[in-house]
C-alpha positions as CSV (number, residue, x, y, z in Angstrom):
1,X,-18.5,-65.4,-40.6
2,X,-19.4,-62.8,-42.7
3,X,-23.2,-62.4,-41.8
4,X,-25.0,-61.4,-38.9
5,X,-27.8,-63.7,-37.4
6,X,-30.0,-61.7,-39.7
7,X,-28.0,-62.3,-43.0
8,X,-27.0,-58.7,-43.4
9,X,-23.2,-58.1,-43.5
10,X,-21.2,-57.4,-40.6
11,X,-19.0,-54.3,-40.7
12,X,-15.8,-54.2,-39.9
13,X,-15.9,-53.3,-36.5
14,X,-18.5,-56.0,-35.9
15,X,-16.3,-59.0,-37.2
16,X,-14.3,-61.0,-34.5
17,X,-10.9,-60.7,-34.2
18,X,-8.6,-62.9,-34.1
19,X,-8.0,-64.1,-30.4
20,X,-4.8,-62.6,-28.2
21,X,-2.5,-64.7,-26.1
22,X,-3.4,-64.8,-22.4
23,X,-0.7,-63.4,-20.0
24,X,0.8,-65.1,-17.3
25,X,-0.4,-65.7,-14.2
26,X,0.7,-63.6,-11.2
27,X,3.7,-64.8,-9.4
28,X,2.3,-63.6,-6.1
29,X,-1.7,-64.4,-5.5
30,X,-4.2,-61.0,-4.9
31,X,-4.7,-59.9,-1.8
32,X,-8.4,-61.0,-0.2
33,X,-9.8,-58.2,1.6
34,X,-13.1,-58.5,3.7
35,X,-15.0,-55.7,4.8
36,X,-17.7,-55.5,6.8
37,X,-19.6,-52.9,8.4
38,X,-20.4,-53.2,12.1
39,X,-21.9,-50.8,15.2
40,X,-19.9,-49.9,17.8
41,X,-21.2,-50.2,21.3
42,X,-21.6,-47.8,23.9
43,X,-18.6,-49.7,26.4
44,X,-16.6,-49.1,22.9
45,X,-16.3,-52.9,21.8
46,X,-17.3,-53.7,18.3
47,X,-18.3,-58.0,17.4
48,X,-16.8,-59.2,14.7
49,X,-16.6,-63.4,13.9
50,X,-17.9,-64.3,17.3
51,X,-15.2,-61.5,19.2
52,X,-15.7,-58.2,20.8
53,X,-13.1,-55.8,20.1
54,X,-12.4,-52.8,22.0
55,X,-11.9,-49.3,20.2
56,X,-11.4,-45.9,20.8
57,X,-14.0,-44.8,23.0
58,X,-14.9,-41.8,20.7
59,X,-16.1,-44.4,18.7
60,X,-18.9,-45.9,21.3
61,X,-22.6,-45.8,18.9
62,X,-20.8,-45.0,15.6
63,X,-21.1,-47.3,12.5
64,X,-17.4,-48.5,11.6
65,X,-15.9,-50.2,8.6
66,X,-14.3,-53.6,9.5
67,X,-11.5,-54.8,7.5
68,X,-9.7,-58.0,7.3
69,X,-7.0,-59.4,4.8
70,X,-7.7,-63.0,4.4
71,X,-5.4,-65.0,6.4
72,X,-3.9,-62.4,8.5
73,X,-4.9,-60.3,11.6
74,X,-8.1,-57.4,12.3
75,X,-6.2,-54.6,10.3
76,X,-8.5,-51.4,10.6
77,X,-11.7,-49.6,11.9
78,X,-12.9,-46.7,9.7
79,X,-16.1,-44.8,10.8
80,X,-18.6,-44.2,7.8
């Protein structure tokens, strides 16, 4: 292909090149992280997936960043 839709020529930049080989494949899978952001309430507890979880009480009417790694535990509140 030599010729745009247009029939003007393509310039050298424009012309495909040839395609690389993919790389492998991780051994170990990416990490799933969810994050969600959530209000803390005045008695300090924050809900999250149908839970109340208790956190500092410096914390009671502050939005905080929930995060999760898929599969594993509540890892860490971070107010925004």
């Amino acid at each position: 292909m030599t010729e745009n839709a247009h029939g003007r020529p393509l310039t050298p930049s424009a012309r495909p090149r040839p395609a690389e080989p993919l790389r492998a494949a991780p051994v170990a899978p990416y990490p799933v992280v969810l994050v969600e952001t959530r209000v803390v309430s005045r008695q300090a507890l924050v809900s999250y997936r149908g839970n109340r979880y208790s956190v500092p009480p410096e914390l009671a009417d502050v939005r905080v960043e929930v995060t999760q790694r898929l599969g594993g535990d509540l890892s860490a509140w971070a107010a925004i």
